[in-house]
Structures are given as C-alpha cells and as structure tokens.
NUSE-953152 format. One line per 3 residues: number of its first residue (from 1); their letters; for each residue z, x, y of C-alpha. Coordinates in pm, whole numbers, plus 32768, in hexadecimal, padded with zeros to 4 digits. Layout:
<pts>
NUM> a> Z X Y; ...
</pts>
This chain:
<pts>
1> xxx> 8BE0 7890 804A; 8BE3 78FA 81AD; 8B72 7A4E 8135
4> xxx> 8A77 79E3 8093; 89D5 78FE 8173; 89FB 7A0B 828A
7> xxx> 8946 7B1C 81B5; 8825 7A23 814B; 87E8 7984 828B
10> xxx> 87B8 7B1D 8313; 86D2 7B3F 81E1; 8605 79F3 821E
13> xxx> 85EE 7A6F 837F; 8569 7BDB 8309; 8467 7B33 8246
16> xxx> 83EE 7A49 8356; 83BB 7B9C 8411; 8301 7C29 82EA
19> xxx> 8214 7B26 82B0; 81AD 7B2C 842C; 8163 7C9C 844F
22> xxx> 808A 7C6A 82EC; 7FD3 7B55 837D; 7FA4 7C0E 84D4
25> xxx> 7F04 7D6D 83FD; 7E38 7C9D 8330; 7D99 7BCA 8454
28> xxx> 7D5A 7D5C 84F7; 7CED 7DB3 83A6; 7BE5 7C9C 837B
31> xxx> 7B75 7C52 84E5; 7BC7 7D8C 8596; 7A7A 7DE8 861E
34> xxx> 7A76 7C8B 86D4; 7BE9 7C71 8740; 7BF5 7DE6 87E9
37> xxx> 7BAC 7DDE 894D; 7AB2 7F2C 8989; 79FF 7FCB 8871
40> xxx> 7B0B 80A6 87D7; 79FD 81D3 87C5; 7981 81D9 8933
43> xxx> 79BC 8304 89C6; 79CD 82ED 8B76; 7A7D 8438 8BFB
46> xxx> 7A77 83AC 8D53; 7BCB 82B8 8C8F; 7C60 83D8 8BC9
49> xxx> 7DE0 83CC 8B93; 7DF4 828B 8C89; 7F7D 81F6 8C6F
52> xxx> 7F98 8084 8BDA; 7EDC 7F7B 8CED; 7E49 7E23 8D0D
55> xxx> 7D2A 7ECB 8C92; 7D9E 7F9C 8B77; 7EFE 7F16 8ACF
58> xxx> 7F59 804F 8A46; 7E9C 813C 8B10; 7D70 8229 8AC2
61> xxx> 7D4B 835E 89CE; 7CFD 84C3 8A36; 7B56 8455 8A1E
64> xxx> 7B95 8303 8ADE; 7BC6 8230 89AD; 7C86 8101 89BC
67> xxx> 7DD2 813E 88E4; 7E0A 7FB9 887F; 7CA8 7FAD 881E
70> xxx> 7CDD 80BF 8735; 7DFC 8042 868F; 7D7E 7EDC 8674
73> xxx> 7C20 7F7D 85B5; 7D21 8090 850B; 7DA3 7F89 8455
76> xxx> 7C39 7F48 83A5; 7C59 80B4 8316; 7DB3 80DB 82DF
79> xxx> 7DFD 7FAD 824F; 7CD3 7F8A 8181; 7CFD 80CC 810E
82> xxx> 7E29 807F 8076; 7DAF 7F30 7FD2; 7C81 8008 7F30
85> xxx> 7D80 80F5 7ECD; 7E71 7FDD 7E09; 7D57 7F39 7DB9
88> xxx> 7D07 808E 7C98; 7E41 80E3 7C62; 7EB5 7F61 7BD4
91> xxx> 7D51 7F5B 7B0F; 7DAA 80BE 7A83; 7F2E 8069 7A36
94> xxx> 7EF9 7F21 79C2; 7DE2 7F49 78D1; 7E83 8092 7848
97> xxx> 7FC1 8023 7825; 7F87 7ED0 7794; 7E99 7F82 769E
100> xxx> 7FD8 807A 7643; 80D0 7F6A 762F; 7FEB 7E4C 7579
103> xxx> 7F55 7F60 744D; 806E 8042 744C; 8056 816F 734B
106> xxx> 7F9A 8273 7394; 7ECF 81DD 74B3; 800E 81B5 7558
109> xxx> 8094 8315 7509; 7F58 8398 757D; 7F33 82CD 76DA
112> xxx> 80B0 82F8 7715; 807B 846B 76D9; 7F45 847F 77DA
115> xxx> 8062 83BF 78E5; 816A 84CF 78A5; 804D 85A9 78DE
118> xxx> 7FFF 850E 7A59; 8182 84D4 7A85; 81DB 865E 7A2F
121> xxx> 812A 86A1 7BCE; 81B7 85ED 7D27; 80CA 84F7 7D81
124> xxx> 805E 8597 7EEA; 805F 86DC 7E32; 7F72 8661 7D08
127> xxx> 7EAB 85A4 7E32; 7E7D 86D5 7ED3; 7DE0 87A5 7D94
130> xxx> 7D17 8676 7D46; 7C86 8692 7EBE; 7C6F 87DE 7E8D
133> xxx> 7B6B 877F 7D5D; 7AC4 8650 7DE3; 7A91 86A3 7F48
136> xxx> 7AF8 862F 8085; 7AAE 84EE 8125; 7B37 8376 80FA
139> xxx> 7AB4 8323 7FAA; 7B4E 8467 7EFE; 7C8D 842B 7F96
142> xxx> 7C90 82BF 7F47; 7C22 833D 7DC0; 7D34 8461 7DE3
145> xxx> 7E44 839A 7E4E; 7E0E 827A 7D4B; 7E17 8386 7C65
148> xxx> 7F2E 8416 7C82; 7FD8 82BD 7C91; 7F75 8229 7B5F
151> xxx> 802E 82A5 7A5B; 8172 822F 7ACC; 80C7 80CE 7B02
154> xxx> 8052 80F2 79C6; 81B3 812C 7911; 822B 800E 79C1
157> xxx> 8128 7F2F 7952; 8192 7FA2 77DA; 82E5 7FA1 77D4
160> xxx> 82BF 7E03 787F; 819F 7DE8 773E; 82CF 7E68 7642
163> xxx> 83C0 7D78 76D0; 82D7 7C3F 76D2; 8217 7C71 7591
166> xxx> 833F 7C24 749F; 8396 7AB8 7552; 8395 7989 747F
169> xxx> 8283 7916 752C; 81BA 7A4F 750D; 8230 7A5D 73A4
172> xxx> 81BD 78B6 736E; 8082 7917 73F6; 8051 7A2D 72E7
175> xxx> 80C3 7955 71C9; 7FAF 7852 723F; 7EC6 7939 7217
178> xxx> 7E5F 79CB 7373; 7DD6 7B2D 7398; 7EAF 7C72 742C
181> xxx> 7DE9 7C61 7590; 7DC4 7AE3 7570; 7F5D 7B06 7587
184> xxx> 7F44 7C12 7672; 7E60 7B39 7773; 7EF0 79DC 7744
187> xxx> 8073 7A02 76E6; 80C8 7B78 775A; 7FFD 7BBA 78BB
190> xxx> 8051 7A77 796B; 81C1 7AEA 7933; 81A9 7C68 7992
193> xxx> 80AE 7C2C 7AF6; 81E1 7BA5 7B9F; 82B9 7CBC 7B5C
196> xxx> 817D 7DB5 7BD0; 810B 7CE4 7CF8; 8275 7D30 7D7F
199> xxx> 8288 7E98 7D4B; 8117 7EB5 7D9C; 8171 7DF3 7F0E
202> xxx> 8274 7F15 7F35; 81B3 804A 7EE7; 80B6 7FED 8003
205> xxx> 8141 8079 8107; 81C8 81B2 800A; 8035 81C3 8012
208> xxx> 7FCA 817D 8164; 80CB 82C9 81C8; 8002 8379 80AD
211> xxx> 7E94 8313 8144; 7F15 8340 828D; 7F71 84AC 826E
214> xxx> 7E4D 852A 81C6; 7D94 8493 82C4; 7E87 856F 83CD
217> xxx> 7E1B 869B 8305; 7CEF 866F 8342; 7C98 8618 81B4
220> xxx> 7C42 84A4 81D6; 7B9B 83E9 8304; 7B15 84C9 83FC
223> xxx> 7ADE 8493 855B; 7A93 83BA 863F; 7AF5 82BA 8560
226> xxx> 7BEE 820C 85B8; 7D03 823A 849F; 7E87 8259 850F
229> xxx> 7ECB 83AD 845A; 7D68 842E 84EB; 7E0D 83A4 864F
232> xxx> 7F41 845E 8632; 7E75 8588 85D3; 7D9E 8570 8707
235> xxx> 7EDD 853A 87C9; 7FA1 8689 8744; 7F32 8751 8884
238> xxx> 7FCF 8643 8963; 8118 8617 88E5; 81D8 86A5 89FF
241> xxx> 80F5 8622 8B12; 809A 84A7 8A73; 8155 84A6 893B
244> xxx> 8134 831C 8954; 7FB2 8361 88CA; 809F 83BB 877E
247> xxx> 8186 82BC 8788; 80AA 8194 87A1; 7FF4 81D7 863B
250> xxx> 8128 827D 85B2; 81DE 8122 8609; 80C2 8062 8581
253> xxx> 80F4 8145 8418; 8255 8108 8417; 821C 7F89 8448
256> xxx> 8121 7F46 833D; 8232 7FF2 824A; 8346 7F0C 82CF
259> xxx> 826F 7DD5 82D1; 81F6 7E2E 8158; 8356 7E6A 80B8
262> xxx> 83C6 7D2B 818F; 82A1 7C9A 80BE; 831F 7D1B 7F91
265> xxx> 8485 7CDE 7FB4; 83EB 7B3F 7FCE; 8325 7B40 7EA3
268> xxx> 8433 7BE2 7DD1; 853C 7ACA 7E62; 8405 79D1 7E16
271> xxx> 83D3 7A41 7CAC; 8514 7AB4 7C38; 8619 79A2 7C78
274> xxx> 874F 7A68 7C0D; 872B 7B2F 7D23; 8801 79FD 7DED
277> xxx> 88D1 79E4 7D08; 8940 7B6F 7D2C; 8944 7B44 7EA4
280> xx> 8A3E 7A39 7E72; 8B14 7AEF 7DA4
</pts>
C-alpha cells in the first residue's frame, strides 16, 4: 500500500505540474500580444545581443529583439499551429474511420487500403514530399503534416468503431429500430472520443516537434515571426557565442511536449479507471 500511495502521490504531483504549464501556454497562446512586454518584431540594433536585465528578462536577439517577448508571442504560432494541425487530422481520422468501421465491406476495405497507403511512408518523410507539392509556407505545412498523420488516427478510430458497435447496447439500439449512423452518433462516438481525446492530448507535442522543425528548415513560418523553431534557426550562427538565444525556445519546445503528455497521462487516469487499479498491483 505504501507503494502505491508513494507512486500516485508522484503522479498526482506530475499532473498538477502539467496542468499549470497548459494553462500558462494557453494564456500566451490567447493573450500573447498583450502580456509580452516590447513588440516581439521591433528591431533596435543599438540593444542587439544585450544579456538578461531589469529591462529585458532574457536578454535581446542579434537585431535587438526582446527574447521573452518572442517566446511569449511564439507561443501564438507554435501552439496554434499545432491545434490547426489536430484540429484536420481528428476531422480526417474520425470521419474516415468511423465511416470504415460503421459500413464495413468494401467501403472499409477500400478506406483501410487508402490508410495502408499513407502508413507505407514516415510521417516527416511523407510531410516533406507533400511540401514538396503544396509549397512552402504555414498553411501547407499545417495541410502536410495533418496529412501524413491521419491515417493512423484514422485506424484507430476503426478498430474503437469494431469494438463498440457489437455492445448490447449498440445491438438494443438496432433491434429498436435506429439507423447505422444514428448508432454510430448516439451509442458508438460518445464511447470512442474518450479514448481519442487521450491519445490526441499526447500526439501534440509529437506535432508541435513536427511544426517546429519545418519551420527550422525554413519550410513553414518565415521570418521575423516570432515562432520557436524560426528562433532557433535565427540563432544557429550564435551558438558558440550566445547559445542561450537557442536554449530559451528550444526549452520552451521541450516544455509544451512535457506539459501535453502530463495532460495526457491525466485524462487517460480520468477516463480509464483501471489504470489505478494496475498501479496498485
């Protein structure tokens, strides 16, 4: 019992961290603009590469920008990015894979075909040829990277559809005389989104590391705005003279993915109650 207390008081505690650094990047996200300190585009060379002050918290960039400025605005791009990004892919997965796992027959052989089709390429290597096709820029990337991600949302989203749709209750609901997507929306769905809003919670920051590098590459957000993989890419030259200019957004990439799986990691505990039970075991 001591065990088991021990391990889910360090878990409660991991999750309390979690929800605070989500909170935190979606009060940047959504009021940004207004909480940064200095316009995060100003350029002033008479500032440039300034150490961390009063005046500027975490220093100044190689133009004079303020850094924190930056990364509070960043977050707008990077995190909303990512958001526009999840937002395809679950519209893709879930209406193709509910579609495959509701009809079944050849609709589903055909749809689950077209997946092994997407799965058959890695993801940054299928985002890259879809780039390669669309164009550079944000909305490409955003379009390639959901892209390349939906297929395996989608097979997820069927195999949950297959497991759900033979229930008693599903099964009651047929016998009374309810239609195949009349199942599928009120019986079927309400069960699966739980499972997906957990996975989905833990593939954002699998995403943001995908938007984020693009955008170092030059293939997403260009500059001067004010995304972390465009500041690390503005920051290459000064690595061994002011490599803090890459650690400050490289830090803030690596704790959006932390604060997200945290996330995740609550909502599965929240949905899935057997998940206590294994810990205490």
């Amino acid at each position: 019992m001591s065990t088991f207390t021990t391990v889910l008081s360090a878990k409660k505690g991991g999750l309390r961290v979690g929800y605070v650094l989500v909170a935190v990047l979606l009060l940047c996200a959504l009021f940004g603009s207004w909480i940064a300190p200095y316009d995060a585009t100003l350029v002033n060379l008479d500032d440039r590469l300034l150490p961390a002050s009063s005046s500027h918290w975490l220093g100044t960039d190689h133009l004079g920008r303020d850094v924190l400025s930056r990364l509070i605005v960043g977050t707008q791009w990077s995190l909303g990015s990512v958001v526009m990004v999840l937002a395809l892919v679950l519209i893709l997965g879930v209406v193709i894979g509910a579609v495959a796992g509701i009809v079944g027959g050849k609709v589903d052989m055909f749809l689950m075909r077209l997946c092994d089709m997407f799965l058959t390429f890695p993801t940054l290597v299928l985002a890259f040829f879809l780039i390669a096709l669309l164009g550079t820029g944000l909305t490409n990337v955003i379009i390639a990277i959901a892209l390349s991600h939906w297929a395996w949302y989608a097979r997820m989203v069927r195999g949950m559809v297959l497991a759900q749709r033979n229930r008693d209750y599903v099964l009651a609901s047929r016998l009374a005389g309810a239609s195949r997507f009349s199942r599928l929306r009120h019986h079927v769905m309400p069960n699966v989104m739980g499972q997906l809003l957990v996975l989905a919670s833990m593939d954002i920051g699998h995403m943001m590391l995908h938007v984020s590098g693009l955008s170092f590459l030059g293939l997403g957000v260009g500059a001067p705005t004010p995304e972390w993989g465009v500041m690390i890419n503005d920051s290459k030259e000064f690595i061994w003279t002011h490599p803090q200019l890459l650690l400050w957004p490289g830090l803030m990439i690596f704790i959006s993915v932390m604060a997200f799986n945290l996330l995740g990691d609550a909502l599965r505990d929240r949905l899935d109650p057997s998940v206590l039970a294994e810990i205490k075991e």
